[in-house]
C-alpha positions in Angstrom: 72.5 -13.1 -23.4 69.7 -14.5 -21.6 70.2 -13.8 -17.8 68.6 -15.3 -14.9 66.5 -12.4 -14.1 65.1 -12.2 -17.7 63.9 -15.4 -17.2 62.3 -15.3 -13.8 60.7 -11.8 -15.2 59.7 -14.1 -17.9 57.7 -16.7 -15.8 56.5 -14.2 -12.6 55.0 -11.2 -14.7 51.6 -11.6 -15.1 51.9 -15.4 -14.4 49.2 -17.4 -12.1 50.5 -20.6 -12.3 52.9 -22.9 -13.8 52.1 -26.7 -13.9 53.4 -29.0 -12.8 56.4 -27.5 -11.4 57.8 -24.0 -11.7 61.4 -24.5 -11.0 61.4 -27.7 -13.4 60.2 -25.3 -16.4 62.8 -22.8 -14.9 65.5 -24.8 -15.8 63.8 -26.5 -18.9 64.1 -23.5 -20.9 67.1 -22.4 -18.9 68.9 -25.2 -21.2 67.1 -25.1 -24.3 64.3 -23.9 -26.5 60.5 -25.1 -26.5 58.0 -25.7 -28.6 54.9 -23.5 -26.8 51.4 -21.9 -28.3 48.3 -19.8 -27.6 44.8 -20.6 -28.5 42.2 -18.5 -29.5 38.9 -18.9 -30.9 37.7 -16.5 -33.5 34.4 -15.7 -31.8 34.5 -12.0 -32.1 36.1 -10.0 -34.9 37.5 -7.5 -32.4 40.3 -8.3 -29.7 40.5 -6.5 -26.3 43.0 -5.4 -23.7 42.1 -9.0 -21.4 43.8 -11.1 -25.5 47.0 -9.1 -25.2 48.2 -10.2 -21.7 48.7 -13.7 -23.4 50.0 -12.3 -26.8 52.3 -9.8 -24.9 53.5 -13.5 -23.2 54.0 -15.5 -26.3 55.6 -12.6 -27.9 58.0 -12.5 -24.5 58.8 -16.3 -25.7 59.2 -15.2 -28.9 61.6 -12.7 -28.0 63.6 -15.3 -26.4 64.2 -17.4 -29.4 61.7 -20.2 -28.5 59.4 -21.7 -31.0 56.0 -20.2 -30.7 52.5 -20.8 -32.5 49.4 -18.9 -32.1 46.4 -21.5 -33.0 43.5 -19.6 -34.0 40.6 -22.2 -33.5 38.8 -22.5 -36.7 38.4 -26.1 -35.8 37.3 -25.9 -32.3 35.1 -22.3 -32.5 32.7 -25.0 -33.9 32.3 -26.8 -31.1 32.2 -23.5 -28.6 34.2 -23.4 -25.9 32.1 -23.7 -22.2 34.3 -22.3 -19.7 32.8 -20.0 -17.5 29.4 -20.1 -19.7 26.1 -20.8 -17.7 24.5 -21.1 -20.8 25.7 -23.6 -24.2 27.3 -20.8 -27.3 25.1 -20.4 -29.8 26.6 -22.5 -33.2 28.6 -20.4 -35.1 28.8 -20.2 -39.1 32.1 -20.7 -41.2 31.2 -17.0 -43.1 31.3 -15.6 -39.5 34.7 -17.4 -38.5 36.2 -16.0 -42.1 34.6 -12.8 -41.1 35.9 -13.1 -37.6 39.4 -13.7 -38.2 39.8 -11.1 -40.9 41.1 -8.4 -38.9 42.6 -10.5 -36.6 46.2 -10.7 -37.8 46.2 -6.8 -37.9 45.0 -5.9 -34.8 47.6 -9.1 -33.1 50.0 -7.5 -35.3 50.7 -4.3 -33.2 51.9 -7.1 -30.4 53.1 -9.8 -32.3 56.2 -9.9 -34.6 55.3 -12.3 -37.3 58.4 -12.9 -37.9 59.0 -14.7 -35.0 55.5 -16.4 -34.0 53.9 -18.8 -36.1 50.1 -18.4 -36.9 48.0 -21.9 -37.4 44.1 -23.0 -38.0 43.5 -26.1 -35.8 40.4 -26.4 -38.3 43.2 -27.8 -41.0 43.7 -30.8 -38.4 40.3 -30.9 -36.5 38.2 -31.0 -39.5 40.1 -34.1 -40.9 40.0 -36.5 -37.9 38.2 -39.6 -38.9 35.6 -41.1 -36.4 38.1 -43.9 -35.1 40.5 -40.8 -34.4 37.6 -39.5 -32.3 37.2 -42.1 -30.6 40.7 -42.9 -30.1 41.1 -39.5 -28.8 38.2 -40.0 -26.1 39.5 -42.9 -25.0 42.5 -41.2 -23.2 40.0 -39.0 -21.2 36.7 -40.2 -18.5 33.5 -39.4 -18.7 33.0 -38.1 -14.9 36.6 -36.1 -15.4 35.1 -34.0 -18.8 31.8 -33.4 -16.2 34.0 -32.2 -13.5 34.3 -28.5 -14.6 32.6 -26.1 -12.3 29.4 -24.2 -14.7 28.7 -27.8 -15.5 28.3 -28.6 -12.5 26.0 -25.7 -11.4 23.7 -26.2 -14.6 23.5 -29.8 -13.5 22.1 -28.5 -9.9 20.2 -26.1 -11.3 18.0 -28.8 -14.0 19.8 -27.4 -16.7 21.2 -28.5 -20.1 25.1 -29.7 -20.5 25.3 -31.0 -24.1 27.3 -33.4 -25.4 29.5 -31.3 -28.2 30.2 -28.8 -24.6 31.9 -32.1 -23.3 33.9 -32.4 -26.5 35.8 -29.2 -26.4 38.5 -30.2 -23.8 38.9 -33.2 -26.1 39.5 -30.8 -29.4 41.7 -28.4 -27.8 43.4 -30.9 -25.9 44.4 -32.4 -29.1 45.6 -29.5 -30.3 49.0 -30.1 -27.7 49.0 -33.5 -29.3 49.2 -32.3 -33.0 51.6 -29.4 -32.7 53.5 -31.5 -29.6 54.5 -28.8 -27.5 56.2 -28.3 -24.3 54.3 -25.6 -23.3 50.6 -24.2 -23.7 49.5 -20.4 -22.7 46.4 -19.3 -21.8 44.0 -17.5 -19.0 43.2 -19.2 -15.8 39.5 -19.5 -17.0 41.2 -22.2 -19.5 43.2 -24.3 -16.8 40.8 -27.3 -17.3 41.2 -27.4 -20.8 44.6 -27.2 -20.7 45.1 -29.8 -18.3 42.8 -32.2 -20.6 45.4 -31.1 -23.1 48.5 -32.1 -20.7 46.9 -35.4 -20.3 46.3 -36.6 -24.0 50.1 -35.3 -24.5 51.3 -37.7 -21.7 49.1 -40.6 -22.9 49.4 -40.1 -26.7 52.8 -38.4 -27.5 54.5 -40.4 -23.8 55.8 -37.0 -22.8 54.9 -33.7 -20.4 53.6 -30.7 -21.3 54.1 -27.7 -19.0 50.6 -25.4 -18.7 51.0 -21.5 -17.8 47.8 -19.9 -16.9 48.0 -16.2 -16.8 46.3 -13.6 -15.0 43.0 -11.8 -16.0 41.8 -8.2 -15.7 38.9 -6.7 -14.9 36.6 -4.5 -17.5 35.8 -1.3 -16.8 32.5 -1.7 -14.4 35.0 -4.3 -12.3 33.5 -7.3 -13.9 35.7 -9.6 -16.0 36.7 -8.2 -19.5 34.8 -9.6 -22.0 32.2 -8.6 -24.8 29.0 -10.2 -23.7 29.8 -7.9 -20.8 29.9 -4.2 -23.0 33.4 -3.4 -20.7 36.0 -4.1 -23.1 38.8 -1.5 -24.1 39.5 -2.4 -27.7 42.6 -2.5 -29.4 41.0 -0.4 -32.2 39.3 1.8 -30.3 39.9 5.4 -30.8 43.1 6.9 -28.5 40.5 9.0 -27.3 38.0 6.6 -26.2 40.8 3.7 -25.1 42.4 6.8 -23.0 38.8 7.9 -21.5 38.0 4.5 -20.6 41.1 3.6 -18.9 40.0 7.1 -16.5 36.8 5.4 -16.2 37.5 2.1 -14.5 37.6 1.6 -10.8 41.0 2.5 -9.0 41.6 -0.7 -7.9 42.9 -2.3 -10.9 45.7 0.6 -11.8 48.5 -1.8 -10.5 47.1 -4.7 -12.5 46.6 -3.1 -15.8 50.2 -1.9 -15.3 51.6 -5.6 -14.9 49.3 -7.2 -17.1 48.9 -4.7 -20.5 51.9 -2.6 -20.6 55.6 -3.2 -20.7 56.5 -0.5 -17.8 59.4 -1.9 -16.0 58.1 -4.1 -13.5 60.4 -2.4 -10.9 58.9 0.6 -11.6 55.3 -0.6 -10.9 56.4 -1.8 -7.5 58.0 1.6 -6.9 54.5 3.1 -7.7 52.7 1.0 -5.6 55.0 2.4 -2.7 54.5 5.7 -3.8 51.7 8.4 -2.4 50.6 9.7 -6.2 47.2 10.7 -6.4 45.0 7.8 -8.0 43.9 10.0 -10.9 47.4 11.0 -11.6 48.6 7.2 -11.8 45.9 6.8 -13.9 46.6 9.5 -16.7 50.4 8.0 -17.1 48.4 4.7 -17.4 46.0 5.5 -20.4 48.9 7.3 -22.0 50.9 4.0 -21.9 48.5 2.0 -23.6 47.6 4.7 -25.6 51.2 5.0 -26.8 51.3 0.8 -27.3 49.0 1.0 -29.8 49.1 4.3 -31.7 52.0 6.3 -30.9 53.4 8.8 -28.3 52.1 11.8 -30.8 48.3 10.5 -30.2 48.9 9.2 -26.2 49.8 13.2 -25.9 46.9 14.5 -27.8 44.5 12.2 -25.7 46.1 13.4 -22.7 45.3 16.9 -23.6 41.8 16.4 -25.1 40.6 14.7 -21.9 42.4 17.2 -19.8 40.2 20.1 -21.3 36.9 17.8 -21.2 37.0 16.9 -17.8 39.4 19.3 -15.6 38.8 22.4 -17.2 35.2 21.2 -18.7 35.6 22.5 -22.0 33.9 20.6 -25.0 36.1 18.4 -27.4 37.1 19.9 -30.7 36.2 17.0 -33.0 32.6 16.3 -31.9 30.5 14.5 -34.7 27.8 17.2 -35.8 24.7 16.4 -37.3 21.9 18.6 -39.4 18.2 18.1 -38.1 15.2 20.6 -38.6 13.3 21.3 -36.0 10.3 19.1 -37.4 12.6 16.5 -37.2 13.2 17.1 -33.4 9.8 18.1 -32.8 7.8 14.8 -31.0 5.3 13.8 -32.7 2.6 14.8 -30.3 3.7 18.3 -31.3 3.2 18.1 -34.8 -0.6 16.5 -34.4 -1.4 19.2 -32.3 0.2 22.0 -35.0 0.7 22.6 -38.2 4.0 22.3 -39.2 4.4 26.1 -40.5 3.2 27.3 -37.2 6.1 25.1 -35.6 8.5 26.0 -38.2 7.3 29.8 -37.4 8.3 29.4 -34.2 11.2 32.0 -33.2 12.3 29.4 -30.0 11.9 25.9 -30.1 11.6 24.0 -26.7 13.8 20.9 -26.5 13.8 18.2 -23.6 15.1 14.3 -22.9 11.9 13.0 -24.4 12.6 14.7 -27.9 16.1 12.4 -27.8 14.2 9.2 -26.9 11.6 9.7 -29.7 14.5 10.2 -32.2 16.1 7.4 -33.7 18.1 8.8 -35.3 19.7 10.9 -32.5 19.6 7.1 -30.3 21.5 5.8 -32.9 24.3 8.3 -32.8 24.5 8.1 -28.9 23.9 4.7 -27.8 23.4 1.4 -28.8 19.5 0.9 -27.9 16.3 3.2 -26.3 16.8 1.3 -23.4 20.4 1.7 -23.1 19.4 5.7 -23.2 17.0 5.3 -20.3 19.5 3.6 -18.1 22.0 6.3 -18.3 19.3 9.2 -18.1 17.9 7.9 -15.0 21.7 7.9 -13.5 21.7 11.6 -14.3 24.3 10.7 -17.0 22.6 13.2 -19.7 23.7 17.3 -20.2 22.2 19.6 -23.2 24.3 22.6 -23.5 26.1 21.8 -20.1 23.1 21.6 -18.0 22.6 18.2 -16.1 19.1 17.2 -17.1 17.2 15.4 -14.1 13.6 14.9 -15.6 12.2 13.7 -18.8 10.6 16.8 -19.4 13.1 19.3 -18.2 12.8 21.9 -20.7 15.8 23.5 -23.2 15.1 26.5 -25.1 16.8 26.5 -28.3 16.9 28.5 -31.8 16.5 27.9 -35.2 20.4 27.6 -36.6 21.3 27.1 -33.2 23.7 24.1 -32.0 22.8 21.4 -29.3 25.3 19.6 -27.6 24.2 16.5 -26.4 26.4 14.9 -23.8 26.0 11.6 -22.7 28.2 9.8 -19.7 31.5 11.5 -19.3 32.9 10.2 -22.9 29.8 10.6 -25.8 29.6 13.6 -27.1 27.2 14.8 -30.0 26.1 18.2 -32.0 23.1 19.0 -33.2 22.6 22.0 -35.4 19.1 22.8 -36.1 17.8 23.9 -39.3 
């Protein structure tokens, strides 16, 4: 039986905003069941923690016997949605939207029971709209109302470029509501003005209201907004042992949020634990172990638990670092080798290692970070050890043997082994 307080849960956890009026859509779905979707466009192949707060929502829906689609925008990916961009998208190929959305359905999979939500392409209705449906679209919408959103108006103060296909977008997502004919559309409060585009073609084209439910956004793991332009995503498919280190990492602020918005701990509860005294750190651990637990399973969640316990409280190393071979003419700079032959290196009984050696080394870079530059940053916030010892200088010396291992680690998470040849 569907209670009153199931549904209020349903519309006040992790909900910003319903428009145009809450208690209407209260009792809307209080006496029957709704038509509602999600959008998303299939710009990245991976989804992160900030995706799941509406999936976790549709699924909620979904739960509740209501009709529910998730659109993935193979139509309107084309076009490259502007919100919150102070720059156009670059234009994005169909191989990379195939590519893209390959995964998709597997990693949505460990929220969404597909069983109950329906999964669509608004590419199979976009891409077939004739020009007088264009233009039969655009003539529900103004020209100054499509100009109104905020980063267009900043790039128009600043001299820079707001291009006609940006304008469009609204138009093509707005349509979507049209197509499908919903009741409701889902999505993050950096989509409201989209979805109130789409609320107006519904009224004007189909003569009837859709509801809009923006939901609430979190923040990455630096305290910016998640995304992957950004580099402060936790991914669904990131290892239990990286998702539960970066959920340690991020800023204590956002314990309480994460709680709400990514996991399915009693809402209840989180307001008891916001009462509580329990140490930060502590609140912290059950919350990694939670998501941990969402996506992999309660087995894993424990052994990340443990692992990081031995890393960081009682500083051990982890178990399963990834060890590579290297001779020590492959570690030696190449200044070094100019200067002598390489038997009277390889003669050598101890070798002496430093930060340089690992910035001259792609192949070491590669294993660590993503770029050279990348490895500077980090080194100058004193974010490098070799062997345990904090390395402040670039030519801090280490002085290692032949058959000897090196453990290089990097931030509080990257760990790598060396073993010298």
């Amino acid at each position: 039986m569907i209670t009153k307080p199931i549904i209020k849960d349903l519309l006040i956890r992790g909900v910003n905003e319903i428009i145009p009026d809450k208690n209407e859509f209260e009792k809307l779905i209080s006496r029957k069941k709704i038509k509602l979707y999600l959008g998303i466009d299939p710009t990245g192949g991976k989804l992160h923690l900030g995706h799941t707060i509406n999936l976790l929502k549709i699924q909620e829906f979904a739960d509740l016997g209501h009709e529910v689609i998730l659109v993935i925008g193979t139509g309107t990916v084309l076009v490259g949605d502007p919100s919150q961009r102070e720059e156009a998208r670059k234009k994005i190929t169909k191989q990379v939207i195939q590519k893209n959305i390959k995964t998709w359905k597997k990693q949505a999979g460990k929220i969404i029971d597909f069983k109950k939500v329906k999964i669509k392409y608004n590419g199979d209705w976009l891409l077939k709209l004739k020009y007088e449906d264009i233009v039969d679209i655009a003539s529900n919408i103004t020209a100054p109302h499509l100009f109104q959103r905020d980063n267009f108006q900043k790039r128009i103060k600043r001299g820079d470029t707001v291009w006609y296909h940006e304008t469009m977008y609204p138009l093509m997502q707005g349509y979507d509501s049209v197509f499908l004919d919903v009741d409701l559309e889902i999505g993050g409060t950096d989509q409201l003005f989209n979805m109130l585009v789409g609320r107006e073609l519904q009224k004007k084209m189909n003569n009837r209201e859709k509801y809009v439910m923006t939901c609430n956004m979190i923040m990455g793991t630096d305290g910016q907004q998640m995304s992957k332009t950004s580099g402060n995503c936790i991914w669904i498919e990131d290892s239990p042992k990286e998702m539960f280190g970066k959920i340690m990492s991020m800023p204590d602020g956002y314990i309480f949020d994460y709680f709400e918005l990514v996991t399915r701990v009693p809402i209840q509860e989180v307001e008891k634990m916001k009462k509580s005294n329990v140490n930060p750190r502590n609140l912290k651990a059950r919350l990694a172990k939670e998501i941990v637990k969402m996506y992999y399973s309660e087995k894993e969640a424990e052994k990340a638990t443990k692992e990081f316990d031995e890393v960081f409280r009682e500083k051990k190393f982890p178990k399963d670092i990834k060890t590579i071979k290297m001779s020590i003419l492959e570690l030696a700079s190449p200044s070094v080798i100019e200067k002598k032959n390489k038997t009277e290196v390889l003669s050598k009984k101890n070798y002496e290692f430093s930060p340089q050696n690992i910035l001259s080394n792609e192949k070491i870079i590669k294993e660590l970070v993503p770029s050279k530059s990348e490895f500077r940053r980090l080194f100058n916030q004193k974010s490098l050890k070799i062997n345990g010892k904090k390395m402040n200088n670039w030519d801090e010396k280490i002085i290692v043997k032949k058959g000897a291992k090196i453990v290089l680690q990097l931030g509080k998470r990257k760990f790598l082994k060396i073993k010298l040849t």
